[in-house]
N, C-alpha and C positions, 0 to 999 in steps of 0.2 A: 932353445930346442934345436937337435942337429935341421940342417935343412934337406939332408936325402934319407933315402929309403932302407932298410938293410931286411930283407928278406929271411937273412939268417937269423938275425937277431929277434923279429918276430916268431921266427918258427920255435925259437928259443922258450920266447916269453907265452907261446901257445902251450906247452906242459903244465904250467899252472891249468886252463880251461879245461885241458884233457882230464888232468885230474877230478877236477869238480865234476866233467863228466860221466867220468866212469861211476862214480861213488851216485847220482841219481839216478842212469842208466838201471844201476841194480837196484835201487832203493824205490824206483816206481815201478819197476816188474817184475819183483817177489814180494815185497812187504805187504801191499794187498791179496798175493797169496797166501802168506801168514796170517794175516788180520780174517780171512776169512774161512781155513780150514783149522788153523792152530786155536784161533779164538772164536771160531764161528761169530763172527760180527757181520751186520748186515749191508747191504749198499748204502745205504745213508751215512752208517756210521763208520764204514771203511773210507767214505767220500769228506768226510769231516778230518778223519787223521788225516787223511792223505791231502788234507791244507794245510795241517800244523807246522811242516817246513818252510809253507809261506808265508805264514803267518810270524815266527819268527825271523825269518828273510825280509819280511816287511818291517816290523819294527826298528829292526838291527841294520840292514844294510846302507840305507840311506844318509842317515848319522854318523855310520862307520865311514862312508864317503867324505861326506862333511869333515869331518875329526880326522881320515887322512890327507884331506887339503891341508891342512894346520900343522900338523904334527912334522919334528924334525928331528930327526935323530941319526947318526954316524950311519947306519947302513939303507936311511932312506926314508919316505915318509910313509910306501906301502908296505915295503917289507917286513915291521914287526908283525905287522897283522896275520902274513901269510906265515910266517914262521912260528908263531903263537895258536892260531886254527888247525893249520894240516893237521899237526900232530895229534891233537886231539879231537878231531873227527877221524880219524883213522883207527883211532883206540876205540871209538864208541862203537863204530860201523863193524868193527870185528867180532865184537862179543853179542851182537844184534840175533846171530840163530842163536844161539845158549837162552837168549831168554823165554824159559818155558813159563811163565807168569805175565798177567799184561800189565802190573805194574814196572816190572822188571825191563819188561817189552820198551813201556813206553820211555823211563828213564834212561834207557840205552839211546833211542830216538829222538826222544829230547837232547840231550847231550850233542847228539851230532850236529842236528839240527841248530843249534845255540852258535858252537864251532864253527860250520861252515860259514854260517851267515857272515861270520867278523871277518872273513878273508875274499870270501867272492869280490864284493867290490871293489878294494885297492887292486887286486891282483887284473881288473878289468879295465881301471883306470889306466894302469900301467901301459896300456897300449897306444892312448893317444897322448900320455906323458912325452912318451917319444919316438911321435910318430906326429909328421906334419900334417895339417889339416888334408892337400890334395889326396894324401895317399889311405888318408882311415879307412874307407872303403874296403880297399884290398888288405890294409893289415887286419882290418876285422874278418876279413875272407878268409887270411891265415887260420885268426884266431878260432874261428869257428870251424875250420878246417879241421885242427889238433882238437878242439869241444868234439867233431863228428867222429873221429877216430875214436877217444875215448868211446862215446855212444856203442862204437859200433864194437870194442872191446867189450864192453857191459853187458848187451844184448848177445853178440854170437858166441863169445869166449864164457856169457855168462850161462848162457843156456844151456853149453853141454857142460859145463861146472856143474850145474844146478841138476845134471839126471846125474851126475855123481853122488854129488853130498852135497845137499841146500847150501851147506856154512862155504862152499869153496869159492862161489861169485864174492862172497863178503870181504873175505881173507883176501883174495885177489885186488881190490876196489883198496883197501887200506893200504897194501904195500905199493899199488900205482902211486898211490896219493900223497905216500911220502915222497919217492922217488922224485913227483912232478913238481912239489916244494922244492927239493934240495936242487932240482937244477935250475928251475926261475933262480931261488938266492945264488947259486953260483956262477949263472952265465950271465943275469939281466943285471945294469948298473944305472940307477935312476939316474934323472936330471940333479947336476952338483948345484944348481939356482935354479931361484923358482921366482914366478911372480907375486910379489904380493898379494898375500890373503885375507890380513889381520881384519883389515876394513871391509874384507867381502862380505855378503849376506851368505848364512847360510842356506840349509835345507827350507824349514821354513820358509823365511823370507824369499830365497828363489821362487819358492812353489807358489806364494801371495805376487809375487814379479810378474813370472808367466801368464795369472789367470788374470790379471789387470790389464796385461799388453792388450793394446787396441787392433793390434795386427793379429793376433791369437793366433799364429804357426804352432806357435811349438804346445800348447797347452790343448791344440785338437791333435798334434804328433802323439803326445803323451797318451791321450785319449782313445788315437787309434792304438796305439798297441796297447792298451788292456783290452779291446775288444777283440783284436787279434790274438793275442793270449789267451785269451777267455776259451776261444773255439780251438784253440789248438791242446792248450792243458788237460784240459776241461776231457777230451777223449785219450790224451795218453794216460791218465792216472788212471784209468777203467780198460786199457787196452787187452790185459792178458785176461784180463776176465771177460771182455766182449771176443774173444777167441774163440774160451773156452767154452762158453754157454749160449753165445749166437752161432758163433761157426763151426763148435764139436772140434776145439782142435786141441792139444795139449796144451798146457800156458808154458811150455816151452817153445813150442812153436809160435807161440803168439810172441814170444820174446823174439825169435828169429824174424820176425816178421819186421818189426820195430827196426832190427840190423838193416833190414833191406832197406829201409828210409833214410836211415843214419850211413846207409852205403853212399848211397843218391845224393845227400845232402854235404857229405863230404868233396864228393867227388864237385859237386857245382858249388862248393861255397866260392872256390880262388873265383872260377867265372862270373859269380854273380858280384863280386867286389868291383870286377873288370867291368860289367855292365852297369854298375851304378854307376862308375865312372865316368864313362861312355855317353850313357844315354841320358842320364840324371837320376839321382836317387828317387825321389817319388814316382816318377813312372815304373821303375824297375820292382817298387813297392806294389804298387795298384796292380800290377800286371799279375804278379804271384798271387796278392790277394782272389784275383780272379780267378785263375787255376786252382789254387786252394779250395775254394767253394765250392767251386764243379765236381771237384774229386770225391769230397765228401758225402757229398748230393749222389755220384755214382754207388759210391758205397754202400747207400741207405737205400734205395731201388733194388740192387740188384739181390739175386734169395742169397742165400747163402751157399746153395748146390754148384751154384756160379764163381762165386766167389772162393770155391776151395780148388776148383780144378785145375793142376796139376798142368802148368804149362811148360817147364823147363827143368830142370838140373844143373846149378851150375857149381864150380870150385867156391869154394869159402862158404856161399850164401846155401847152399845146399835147396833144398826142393823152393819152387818160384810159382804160386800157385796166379791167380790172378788179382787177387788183391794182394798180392808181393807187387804187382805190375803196378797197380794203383798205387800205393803206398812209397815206391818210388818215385813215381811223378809227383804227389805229393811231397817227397824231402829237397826237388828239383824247388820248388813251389815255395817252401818254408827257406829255403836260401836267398833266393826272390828277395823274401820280406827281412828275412831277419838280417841278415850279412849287411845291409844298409840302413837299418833303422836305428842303431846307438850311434854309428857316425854322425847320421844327420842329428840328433839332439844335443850330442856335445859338442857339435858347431854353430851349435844356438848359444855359446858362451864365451869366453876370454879362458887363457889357459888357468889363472889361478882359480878358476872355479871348476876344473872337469872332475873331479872327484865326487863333489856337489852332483852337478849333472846327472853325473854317472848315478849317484844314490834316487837323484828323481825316474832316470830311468827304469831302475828295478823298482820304485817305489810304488809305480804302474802297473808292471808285467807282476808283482810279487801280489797285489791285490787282485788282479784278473785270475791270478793262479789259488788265491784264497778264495774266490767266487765259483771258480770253474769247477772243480769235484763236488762242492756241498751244491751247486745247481744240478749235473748229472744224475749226481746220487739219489738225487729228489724225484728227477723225472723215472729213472730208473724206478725206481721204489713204485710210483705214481702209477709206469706204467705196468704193475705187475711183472716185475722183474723183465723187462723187455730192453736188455743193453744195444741195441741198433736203435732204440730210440735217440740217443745223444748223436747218432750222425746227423741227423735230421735239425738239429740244435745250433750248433756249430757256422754251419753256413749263415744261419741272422747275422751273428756276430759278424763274420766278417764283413756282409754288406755293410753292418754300419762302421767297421772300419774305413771300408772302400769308403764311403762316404765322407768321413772325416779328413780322408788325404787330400780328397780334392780340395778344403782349404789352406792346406799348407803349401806357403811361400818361400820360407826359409828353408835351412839345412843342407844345401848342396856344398860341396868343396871350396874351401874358398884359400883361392892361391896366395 
């Protein structure tokens, strides 16, 4: 592995995330507008679809990690994967408004869903492939830097797409998505040697590893972030519809709103890579965690009359109400946690297993993300359609995140 840093080369290998981005940015804030006025389908049952991607994310990603440790082939061990998915999630995600039927619906969804999953994780691994242990921090700062970009293409390019013509976010999201393939394959050149794998344990066996260590770091790591997940998913998959029906606002705006987070979360991801750096990854965790909770907690207090009024105007992000204010702080908050949290897990391993890793990572968050809409959904439902119920929700979760950090020992940079 090189032993410096290359900033470009990262920003390079960041279009893969943005990709991914853009294609969920539109997929979790229209499809439950479809699923609820195309198919009149309930919150329960919009909260159950709106797992199915994790669901196969969970199945599929892990073991694709796994299988891209192993695999060797002339243009790399990640690469087939991304150059075999983009394309066909791109195809599925386009013909996604057309389908005026919901089995049509669903088999476009599926398809994508299927696709994406095989290339998310190689194309994530790829970062600490070649990228030295001090520096993951910041190249995941990158990486999720070009992830917030995408977002925030999704959301504010997706919105005014969307009072156009529904199908124009979709159309948009598949041609990113090629584009951010071809140029990962064209500028990123994997390590030409790797560590021995053959003898590694995989997925499995890692995951039996961890929960046996007697030092238990990384197996309460894992554990805070599905509970971090949990509280975070768990209200975007319901967001444009907690808009529209707790705050009277269009679910375009509720899309615009989402932009203002992913504005925020961009803008701090390089910092909060620097700060993990800096101070140490766990504390720079706990600390987000803690704002995070607060925010939501503000959300769920304050009425609604509060929460719409109309604090600023500004270029790009257009009207800034006061939960745009919040929701900012928020994406401030969510950089905190997330920009430092795959670093530190796949520095709980030796290089021939971060692919591995990488699969136990999503193997987490993809099960918190399969928990979190069919929990909402429920409460939702429970509480006679009362969507500010799930802020109230949220914040458990992160407490017992918080909680869970403070045992973890490992995972900081190690020179």
């Amino acid at each position: 592995m090189k032993k410096n840093f290359n900033y470009g080369k990262i920003f390079l290998l960041g279009f893969g995330f943005f990709g991914v981005s853009v294609i969920w940015g539109v997929y979790n804030a229209f499809v439950p507008i479809f699923l609820a006025d195309k198919f009149e389908l309930s919150p329960v049952i919009i909260g159950f679809f709106m797992t199915i991607d994790n669901i196969a994310a969970l199945l599929i990603q892990p073991p694709v990690g796994a299988w891209s440790d192993k695999l060797r082939t002339p243009i790399g061990r990640r690469m087939p994967f991304i150059l075999i998915g983009a394309p066909i999630g791109a195809l599925a995600f386009g013909i996604i408004p057309f389908a005026a039927v919901l089995p049509l619906f669903v088999a476009c969804t599926s398809t994508l869903l299927l696709s994406m999953a095989l290339w998310r994780t190689p194309v994530v691994a790829l970062m600490p492939d070649i990228t030295p242990s001090p520096f993951r921090s910041q190249a995941n700062g990158v990486i999720n830097f070009m992830g917030g970009v995408g977002a925030i293409v999704s959301f504010l390019g997706g919105a005014a797409l969307y009072r156009m013509n529904p199908a124009f976010p979709f159309w948009m999201g598949s041609a990113l998505v090629i584009l951010s393939a071809l140029l990962v394959f064209a500028f990123i050149r994997e390590p030409k040697e790797y560590a021995a794998s053959e003898a590694q344990p995989g997925m499995l066996e890692s995951l039996k590893e961890v929960m046996q260590d007697k030092e238990k770091s990384a197996i309460r790591l894992l554990l805070a972030i599905f509970f971090w997940f949990l509280g975070y998913t768990a209200i975007e998959a319901f967001f444009t519809l907690y808009a529209r029906n707790h705050l009277g606002m269009h679910e375009a705006d509720g899309t615009r709103l989402l932009g203002q987070l992913s504005l925020i979360f961009v803008i701090f991801a390089l910092p909060a890579g620097v700060i993990g750096s800096k101070i140490g990854r766990r504390k720079t965790i706990v600390s987000g965690i803690l704002l995070m909770g607060t925010l939501m907690l503000v959300m769920f207090f304050t009425p609604p009359e509060t929460l719409t009024i109309l604090l600023t105007h500004l270029p790009v992000l257009g009207d800034v109400p006061v939960i745009g204010v919040i929701l900012m702080a928020a994406g401030a908050a969510w950089a905190l946690i997330n920009i430092n949290s795959l670093p530190m897990v796949v520095d709980m391993t030796e290089t021939a297993r971060l692919g591995t890793f990488t699969g136990l990572y999503y193997l987490f968050s993809m099960l918190s993300a399969v928990a979190g809409p069919n929990v909402n959904g429920w409460i939702i439902h429970l509480t006679g359609g009362d969507y500010n119920s799930i802020m109230v929700v949220a914040p458990i979760f992160m407490a017992i995140a918080l909680v869970l950090m403070w045992g973890v020992k490992r995972g900081e940079a190690v020179s």
